[in-house]
C-alpha positions as CSV (number, residue, x, y, z in Angstrom):
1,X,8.8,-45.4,15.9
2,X,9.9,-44.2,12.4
3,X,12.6,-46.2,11.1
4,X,15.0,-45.6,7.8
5,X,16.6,-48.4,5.9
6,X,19.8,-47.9,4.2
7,X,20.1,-50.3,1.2
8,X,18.0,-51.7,-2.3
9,X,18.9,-54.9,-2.0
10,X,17.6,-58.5,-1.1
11,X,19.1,-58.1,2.5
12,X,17.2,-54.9,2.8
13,X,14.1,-56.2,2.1
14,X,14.1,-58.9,4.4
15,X,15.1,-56.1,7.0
16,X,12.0,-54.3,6.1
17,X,9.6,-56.9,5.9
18,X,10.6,-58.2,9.4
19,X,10.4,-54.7,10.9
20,X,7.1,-54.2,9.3
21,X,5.8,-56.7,11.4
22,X,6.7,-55.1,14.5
23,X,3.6,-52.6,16.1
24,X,6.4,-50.4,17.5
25,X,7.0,-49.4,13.8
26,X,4.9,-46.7,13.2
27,X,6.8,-45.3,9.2
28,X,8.8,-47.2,7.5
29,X,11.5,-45.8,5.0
30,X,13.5,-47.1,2.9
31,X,16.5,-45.9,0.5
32,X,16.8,-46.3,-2.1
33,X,15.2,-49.7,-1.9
34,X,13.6,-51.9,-4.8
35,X,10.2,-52.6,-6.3
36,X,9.6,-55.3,-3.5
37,X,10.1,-53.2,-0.6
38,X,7.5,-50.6,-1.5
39,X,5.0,-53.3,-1.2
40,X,5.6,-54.5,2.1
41,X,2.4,-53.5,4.5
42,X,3.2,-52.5,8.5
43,X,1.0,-54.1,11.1
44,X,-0.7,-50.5,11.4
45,X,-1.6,-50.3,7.5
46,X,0.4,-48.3,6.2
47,X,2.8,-49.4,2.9
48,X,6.8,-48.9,3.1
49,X,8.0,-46.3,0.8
50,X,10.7,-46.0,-1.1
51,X,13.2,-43.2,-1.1
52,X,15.2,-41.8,-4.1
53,X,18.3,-41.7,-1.8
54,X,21.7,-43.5,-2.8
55,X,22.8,-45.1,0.0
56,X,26.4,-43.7,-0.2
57,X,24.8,-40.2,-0.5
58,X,25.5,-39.3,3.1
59,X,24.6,-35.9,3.3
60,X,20.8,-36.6,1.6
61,X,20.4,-39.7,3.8
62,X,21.0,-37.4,6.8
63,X,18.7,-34.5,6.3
64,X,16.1,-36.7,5.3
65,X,16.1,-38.3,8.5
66,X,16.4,-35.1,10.3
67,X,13.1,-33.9,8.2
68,X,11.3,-36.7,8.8
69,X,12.5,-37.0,12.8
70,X,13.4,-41.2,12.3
71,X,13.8,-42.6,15.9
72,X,15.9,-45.3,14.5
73,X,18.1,-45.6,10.9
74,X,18.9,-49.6,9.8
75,X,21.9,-49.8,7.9
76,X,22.1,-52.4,5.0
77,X,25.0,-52.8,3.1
78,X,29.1,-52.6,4.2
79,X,29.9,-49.2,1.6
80,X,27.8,-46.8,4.2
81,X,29.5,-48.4,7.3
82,X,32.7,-47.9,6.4
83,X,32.2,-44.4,4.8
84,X,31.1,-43.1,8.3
85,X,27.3,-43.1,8.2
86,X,27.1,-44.2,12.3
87,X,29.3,-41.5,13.1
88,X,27.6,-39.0,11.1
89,X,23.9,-39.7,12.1
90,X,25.2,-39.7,16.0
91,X,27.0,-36.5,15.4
92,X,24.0,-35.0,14.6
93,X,22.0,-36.8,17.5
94,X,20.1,-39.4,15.4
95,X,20.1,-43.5,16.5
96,X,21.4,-45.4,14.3
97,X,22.3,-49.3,14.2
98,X,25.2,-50.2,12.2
99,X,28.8,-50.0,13.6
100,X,30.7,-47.1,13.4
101,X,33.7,-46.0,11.1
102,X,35.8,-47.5,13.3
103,X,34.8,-51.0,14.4
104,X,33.5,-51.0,10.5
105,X,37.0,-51.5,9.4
106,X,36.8,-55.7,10.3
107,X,35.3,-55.3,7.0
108,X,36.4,-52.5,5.5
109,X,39.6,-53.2,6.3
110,X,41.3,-57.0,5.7
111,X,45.3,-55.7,6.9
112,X,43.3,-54.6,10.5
113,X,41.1,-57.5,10.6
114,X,44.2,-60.0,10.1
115,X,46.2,-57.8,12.3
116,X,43.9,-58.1,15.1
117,X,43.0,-61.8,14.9
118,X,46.7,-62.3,15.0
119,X,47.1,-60.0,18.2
120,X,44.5,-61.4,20.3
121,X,44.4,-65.1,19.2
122,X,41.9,-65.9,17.0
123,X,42.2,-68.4,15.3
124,X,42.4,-67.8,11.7
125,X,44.8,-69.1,8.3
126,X,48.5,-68.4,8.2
127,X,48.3,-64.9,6.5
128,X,51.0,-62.2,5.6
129,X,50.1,-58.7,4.2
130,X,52.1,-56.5,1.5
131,X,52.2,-53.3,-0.4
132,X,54.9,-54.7,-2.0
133,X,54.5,-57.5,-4.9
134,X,58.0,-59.4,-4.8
135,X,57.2,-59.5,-1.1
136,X,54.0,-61.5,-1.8
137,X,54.7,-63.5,-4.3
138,X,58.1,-64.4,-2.1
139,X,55.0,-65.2,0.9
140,X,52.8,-66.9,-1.7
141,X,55.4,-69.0,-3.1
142,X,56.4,-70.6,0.5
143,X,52.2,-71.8,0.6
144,X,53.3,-73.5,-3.1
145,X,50.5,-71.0,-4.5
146,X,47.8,-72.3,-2.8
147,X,46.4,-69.2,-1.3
148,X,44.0,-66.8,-1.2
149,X,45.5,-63.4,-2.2
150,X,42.4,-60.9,-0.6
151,X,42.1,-56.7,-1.0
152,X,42.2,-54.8,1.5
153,X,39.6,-52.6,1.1
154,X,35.6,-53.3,-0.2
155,X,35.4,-55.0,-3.7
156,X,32.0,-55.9,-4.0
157,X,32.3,-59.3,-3.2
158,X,34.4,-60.1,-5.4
159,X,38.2,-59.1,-3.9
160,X,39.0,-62.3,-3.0
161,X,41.3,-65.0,-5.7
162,X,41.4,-68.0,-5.1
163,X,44.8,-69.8,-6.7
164,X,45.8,-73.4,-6.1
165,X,49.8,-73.0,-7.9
166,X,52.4,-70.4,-8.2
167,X,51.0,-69.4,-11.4
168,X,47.9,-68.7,-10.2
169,X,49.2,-66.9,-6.9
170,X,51.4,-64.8,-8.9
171,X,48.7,-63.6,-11.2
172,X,46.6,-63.0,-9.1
173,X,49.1,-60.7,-6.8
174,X,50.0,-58.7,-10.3
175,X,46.6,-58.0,-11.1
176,X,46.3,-56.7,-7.4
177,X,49.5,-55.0,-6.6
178,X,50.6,-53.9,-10.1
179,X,47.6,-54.0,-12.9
180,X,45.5,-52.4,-9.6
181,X,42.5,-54.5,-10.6
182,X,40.7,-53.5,-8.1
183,X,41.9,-49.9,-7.6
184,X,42.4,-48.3,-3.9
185,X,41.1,-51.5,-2.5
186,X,44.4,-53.2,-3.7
187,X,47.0,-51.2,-3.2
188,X,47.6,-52.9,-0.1
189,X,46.9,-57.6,-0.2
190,X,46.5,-60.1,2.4
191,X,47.2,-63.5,1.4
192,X,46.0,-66.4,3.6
193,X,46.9,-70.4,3.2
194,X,44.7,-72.4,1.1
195,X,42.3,-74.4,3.7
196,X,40.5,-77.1,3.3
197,X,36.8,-78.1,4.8
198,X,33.3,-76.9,4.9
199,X,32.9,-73.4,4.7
200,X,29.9,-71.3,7.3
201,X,28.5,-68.4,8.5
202,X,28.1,-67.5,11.6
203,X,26.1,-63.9,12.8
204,X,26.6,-62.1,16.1
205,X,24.1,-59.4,17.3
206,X,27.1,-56.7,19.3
207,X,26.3,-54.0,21.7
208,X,29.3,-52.8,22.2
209,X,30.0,-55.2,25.5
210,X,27.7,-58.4,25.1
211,X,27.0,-60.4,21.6
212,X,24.5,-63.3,20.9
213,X,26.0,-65.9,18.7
214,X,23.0,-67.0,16.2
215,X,22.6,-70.2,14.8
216,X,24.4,-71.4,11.7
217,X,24.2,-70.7,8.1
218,X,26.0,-71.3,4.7
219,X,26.0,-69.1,1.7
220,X,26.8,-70.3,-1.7
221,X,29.4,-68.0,-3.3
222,X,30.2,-69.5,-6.3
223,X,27.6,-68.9,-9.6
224,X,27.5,-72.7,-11.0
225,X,26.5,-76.1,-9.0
226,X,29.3,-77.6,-7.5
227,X,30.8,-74.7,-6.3
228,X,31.7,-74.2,-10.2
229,X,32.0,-70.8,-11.9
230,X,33.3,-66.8,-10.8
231,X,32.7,-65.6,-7.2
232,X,29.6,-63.8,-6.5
233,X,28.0,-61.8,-3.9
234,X,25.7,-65.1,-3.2
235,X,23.9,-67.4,-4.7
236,X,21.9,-68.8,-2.0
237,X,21.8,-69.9,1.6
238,X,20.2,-71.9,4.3
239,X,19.8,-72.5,8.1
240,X,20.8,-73.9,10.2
241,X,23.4,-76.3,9.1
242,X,24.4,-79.6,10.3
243,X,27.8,-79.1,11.0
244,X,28.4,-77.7,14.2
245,X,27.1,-78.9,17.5
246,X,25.8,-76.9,20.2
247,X,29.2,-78.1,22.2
248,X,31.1,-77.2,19.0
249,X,29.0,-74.0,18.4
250,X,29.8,-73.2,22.4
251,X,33.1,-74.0,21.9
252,X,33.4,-71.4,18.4
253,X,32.1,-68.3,20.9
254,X,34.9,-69.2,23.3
255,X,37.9,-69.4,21.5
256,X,36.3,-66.4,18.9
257,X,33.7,-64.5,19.9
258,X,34.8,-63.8,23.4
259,X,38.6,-63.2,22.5
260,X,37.4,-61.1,20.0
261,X,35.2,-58.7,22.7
262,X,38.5,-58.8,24.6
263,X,40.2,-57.2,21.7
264,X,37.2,-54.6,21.0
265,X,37.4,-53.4,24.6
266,X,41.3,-53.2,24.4
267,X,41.1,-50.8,21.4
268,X,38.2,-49.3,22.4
269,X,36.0,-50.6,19.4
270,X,32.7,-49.8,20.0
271,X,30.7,-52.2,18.0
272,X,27.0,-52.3,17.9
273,X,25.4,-54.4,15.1
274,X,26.1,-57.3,12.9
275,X,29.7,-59.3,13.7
276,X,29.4,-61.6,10.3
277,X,32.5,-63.9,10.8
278,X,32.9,-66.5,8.1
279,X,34.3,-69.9,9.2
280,X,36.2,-73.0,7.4
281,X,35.7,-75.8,9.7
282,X,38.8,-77.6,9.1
283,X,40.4,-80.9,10.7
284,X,42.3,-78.5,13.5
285,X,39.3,-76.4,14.4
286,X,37.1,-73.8,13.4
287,X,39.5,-71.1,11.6
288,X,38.2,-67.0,10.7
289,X,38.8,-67.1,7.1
290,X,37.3,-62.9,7.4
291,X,35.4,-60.5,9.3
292,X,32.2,-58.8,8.1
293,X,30.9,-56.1,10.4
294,X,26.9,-56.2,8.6
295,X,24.2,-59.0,7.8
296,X,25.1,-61.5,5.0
297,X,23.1,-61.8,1.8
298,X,21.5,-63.7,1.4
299,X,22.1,-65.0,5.2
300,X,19.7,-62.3,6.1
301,X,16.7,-63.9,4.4
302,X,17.2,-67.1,6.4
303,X,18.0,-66.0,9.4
304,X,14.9,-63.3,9.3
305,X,12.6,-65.8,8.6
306,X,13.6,-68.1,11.3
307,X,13.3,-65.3,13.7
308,X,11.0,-65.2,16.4
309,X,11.3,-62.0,18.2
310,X,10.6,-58.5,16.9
311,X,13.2,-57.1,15.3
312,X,13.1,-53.9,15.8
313,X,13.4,-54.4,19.5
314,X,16.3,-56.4,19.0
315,X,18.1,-53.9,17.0
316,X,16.9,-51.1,19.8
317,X,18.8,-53.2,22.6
318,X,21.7,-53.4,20.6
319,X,21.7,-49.7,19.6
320,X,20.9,-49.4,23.8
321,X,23.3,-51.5,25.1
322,X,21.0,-53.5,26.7
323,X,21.5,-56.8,24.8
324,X,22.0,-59.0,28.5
325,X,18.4,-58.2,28.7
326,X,16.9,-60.2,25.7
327,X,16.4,-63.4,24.6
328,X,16.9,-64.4,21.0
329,X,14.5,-66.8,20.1
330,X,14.4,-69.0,16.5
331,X,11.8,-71.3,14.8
332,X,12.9,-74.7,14.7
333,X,11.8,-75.3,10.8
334,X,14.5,-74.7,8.5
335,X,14.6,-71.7,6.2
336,X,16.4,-72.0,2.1
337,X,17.4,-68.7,-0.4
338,X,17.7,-69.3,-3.9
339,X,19.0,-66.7,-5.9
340,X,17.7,-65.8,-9.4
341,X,20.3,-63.7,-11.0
342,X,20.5,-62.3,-13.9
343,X,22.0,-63.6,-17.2
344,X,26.2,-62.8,-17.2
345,X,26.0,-62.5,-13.5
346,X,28.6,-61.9,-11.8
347,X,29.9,-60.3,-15.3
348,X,28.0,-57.9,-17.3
349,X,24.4,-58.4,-17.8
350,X,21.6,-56.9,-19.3
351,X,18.5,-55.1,-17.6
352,X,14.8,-54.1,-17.9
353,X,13.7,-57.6,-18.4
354,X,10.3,-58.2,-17.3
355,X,9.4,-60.8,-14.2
356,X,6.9,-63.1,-15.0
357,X,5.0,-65.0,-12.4
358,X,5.7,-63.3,-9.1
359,X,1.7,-63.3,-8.2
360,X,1.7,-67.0,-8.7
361,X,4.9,-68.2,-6.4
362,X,4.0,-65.5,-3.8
363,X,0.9,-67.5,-3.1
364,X,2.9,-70.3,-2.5
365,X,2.6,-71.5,1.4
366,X,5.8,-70.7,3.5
367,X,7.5,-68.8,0.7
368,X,8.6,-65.2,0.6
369,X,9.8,-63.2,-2.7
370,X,12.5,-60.8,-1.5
371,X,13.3,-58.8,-4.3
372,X,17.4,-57.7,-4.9
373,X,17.8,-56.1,-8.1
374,X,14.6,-54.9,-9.7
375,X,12.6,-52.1,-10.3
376,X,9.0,-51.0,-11.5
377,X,8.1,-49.3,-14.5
378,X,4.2,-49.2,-14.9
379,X,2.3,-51.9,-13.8
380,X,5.3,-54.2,-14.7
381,X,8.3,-55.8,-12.2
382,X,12.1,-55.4,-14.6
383,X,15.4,-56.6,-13.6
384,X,17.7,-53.9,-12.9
385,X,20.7,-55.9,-11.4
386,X,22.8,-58.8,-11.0
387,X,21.2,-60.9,-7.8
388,X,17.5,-60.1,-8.8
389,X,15.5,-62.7,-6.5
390,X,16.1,-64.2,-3.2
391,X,13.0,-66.9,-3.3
392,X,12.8,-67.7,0.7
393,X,10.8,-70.8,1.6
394,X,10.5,-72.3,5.7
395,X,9.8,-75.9,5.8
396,X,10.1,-78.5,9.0
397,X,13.4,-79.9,8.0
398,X,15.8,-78.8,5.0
399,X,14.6,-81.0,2.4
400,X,10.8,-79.6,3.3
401,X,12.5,-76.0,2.6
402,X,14.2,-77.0,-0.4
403,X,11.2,-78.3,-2.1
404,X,9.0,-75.5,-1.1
405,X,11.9,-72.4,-2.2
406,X,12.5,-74.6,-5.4
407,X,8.9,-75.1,-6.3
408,X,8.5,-71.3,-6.5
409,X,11.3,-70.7,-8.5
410,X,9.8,-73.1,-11.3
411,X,7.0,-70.7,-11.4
412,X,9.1,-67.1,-12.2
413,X,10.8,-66.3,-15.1
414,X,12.7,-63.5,-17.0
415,X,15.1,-63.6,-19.7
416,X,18.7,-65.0,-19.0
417,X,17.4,-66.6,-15.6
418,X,19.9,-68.5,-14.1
419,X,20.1,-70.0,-10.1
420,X,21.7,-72.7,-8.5
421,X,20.0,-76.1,-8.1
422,X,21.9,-77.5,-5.2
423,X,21.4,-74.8,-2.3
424,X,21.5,-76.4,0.9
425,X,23.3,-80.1,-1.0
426,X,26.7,-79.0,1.5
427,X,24.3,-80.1,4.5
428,X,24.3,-84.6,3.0
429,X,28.4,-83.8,3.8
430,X,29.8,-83.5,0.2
431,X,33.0,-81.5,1.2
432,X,34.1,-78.4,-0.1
433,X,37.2,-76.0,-0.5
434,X,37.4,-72.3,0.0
């Protein structure tokens, strides 16, 4: 099978390194990908390659894949999903995983999203939505400013406030609804209560009718320990987490998972891929704080390396329909991201600095490299974005993973490194608010 990749960062690499594993996958594309994903090797030989392909640049994505005849494109990041790409690739009689435009918009989309875990009962924050700024600010002032005032459209990860007084909530619905901070994706707000508790992610592989819950994880959003500093796309993650049971996790696909299906069928979503819910465990339940319809990063380099089956049959009986028929399977060790980032991140930041030491940590037992934002020039690794490492490590329990994913990133460099030391601390039950 020839697959395509959508995507250049650290999610994408872990999404080609596991489906170079695979003997089904016969070519292996990706674009435009990073200087880490070219290096990846397939169980038949052959190296990954790299395409010069922006993954928003529909029309080039599609007639390479028609040139090359791919049996099956993997779509990456949320900005392709929500522009169409499934719907254009099946138009034109090429398989593609990824959900299409429509089920796309629990991302793309926050109004729908809050809309539809309203109609069909999941639970989720008390949440209004407006166009209209004296209307939210009227909304925002009966939660006494302690909010979340959220775009409705894609922001990069970053269209979320977070305000704890009236101030802060009003602020943060001018820079929305009047300044247009965030353009197009504002012109229309959702703002959800302030809740309290720990904070997860949970992953569902969709079909269209059946979807298979995965184990837990939890990113790390903020850029400073301590769940200090701006929001970012992720600083890190690990899994599983301590926090739910298997009852409790049982419990989450009943009174979420299958109510949402119910709804999907209703509207006649049809949604095959990655159903990315993230979840505040609070004192009244487990609440939907928002929908993704695509992998987390850096969830995806946890949950990859945990995984036991081959994924690109997984992703074939989800594109198929024929999900009922597998069996997920998962390693029992423990799997920890850290993110190297780049100096200023998530602000402005500089590029073309050179790696140093990559050689060294990738020899490293039970530790992968996945590379985000970097790019090669010569015989030399640069930066050449904001997340620039995701350092992966699998170890029999956390603390095993921690010190193996830590004791890598002691041995890499570049100028204006900076990461997080506490990935995976959330799991000794220091609380958190989100």
């Amino acid at each position: 099978m020839k697959i395509l990749v959508i995507g250049s960062g650290g999610r994408e690499h872990a999404l080609v390194w596991k489906l170079a594993q695979s003997p089904h996958v016969t070519r292996l594309w990706c674009a435009p990908g990073n200087a880490g994903i070219g290096a990846e090797r397939l169980a038949n030989g052959t190296l990954a390659e790299c395409v010069p392909i922006g993954a928003e640049d529909l029309p080039r994505l599609l007639a390479f894949a028609l040139e090359k005849k791919i049996g099956l494109t993997v779509v990456g990041p949320d900005n392709p999903l929500a522009l169409g790409v499934a719907d254009l690739f099946q138009k034109n009689g090429l398989r593609i995983w990824g959900p299409n435009q429509k089920a796309a918009q629990f991302e793309s989309s926050k109004v729908f999203s809050q809309r539809f875990m309203t109609q069909y009962g999941i639970p989720a924050p008390r949440a209004g939505t407006f166009s209209d700024p004296a209307a939210a600010r009227s909304f925002a002032a009966g939660l006494n400013g302690r909010c979340a005032v959220k775009a409705d459209g894609l922001a990069l990860g970053k269209g979320v406030l977070i305000c704890a007084n009236p101030d802060q909530a009003q602020k943060a619905i001018d820079d929305m609804l009047v300044a247009r901070a965030f353009g197009a994706a504002g012109a229309r707000i959702v703002v959800q209560e302030f809740l309290e508790g720990m904070e997860i992610s949970l992953h569902a592989l969709c079909d269209g009718r059946n979807a298979r819950l995965f184990p837990t994880a939890q990113d790390h959003k903020r850029a400073l320990d301590g769940d200090q500093g701006l929001n970012t796309g992720g600083m890190g993650a690990y899994s599983p987490t301590p926090f739910l049971t298997d009852a409790e996790l049982a419990r989450v696909r009943e009174t979420i998972v299958t109510p949402w299906l119910r709804g999907c069928a209703g509207e006649g979503i049809d949604f095959r891929g990655i159903l990315y819910p993230g979840i505040m465990l609070t004192e009244h339940g487990p609440r939907v704080l928002e929908f993704n319809a695509r992998f987390g990063d850096p969830e995806a380099q946890v949950y990859l390396t945990r995984l036991d089956n081959d994924l690109a049959e997984l992703l074939d009986a989800s594109v198929s329909g024929n999900l009922d028929r597998v069996d997920i399977r998962w390693k029992p060790s423990s799997s920890v991201c850290v993110v190297m980032a780049s100096g200023g991140y998530p602000g402005a930041y500089a590029k073309g600095r050179p790696i140093r030491g990559l050689d060294e940590a990738g020899r490293l037992p039970n530790v992968k490299i996945f590379h985000a934002g970097t790019a090669r020039s010569g015989d030399h690794i640069l930066t050449s974005g904001g997340r620039v490492l995701g350092i992966t490590a699998l170890g029999e329990n956390l603390e095993a993973a921690r010190a193996a994913a830590y004791a890598a990133v002691e041995r890499l460099s570049f100028e204006g490194a900076h990461y997080r030391r506490d990935i995976g601390g959330k799991a000794s039950g220091r609380p958190s608010v989100c």
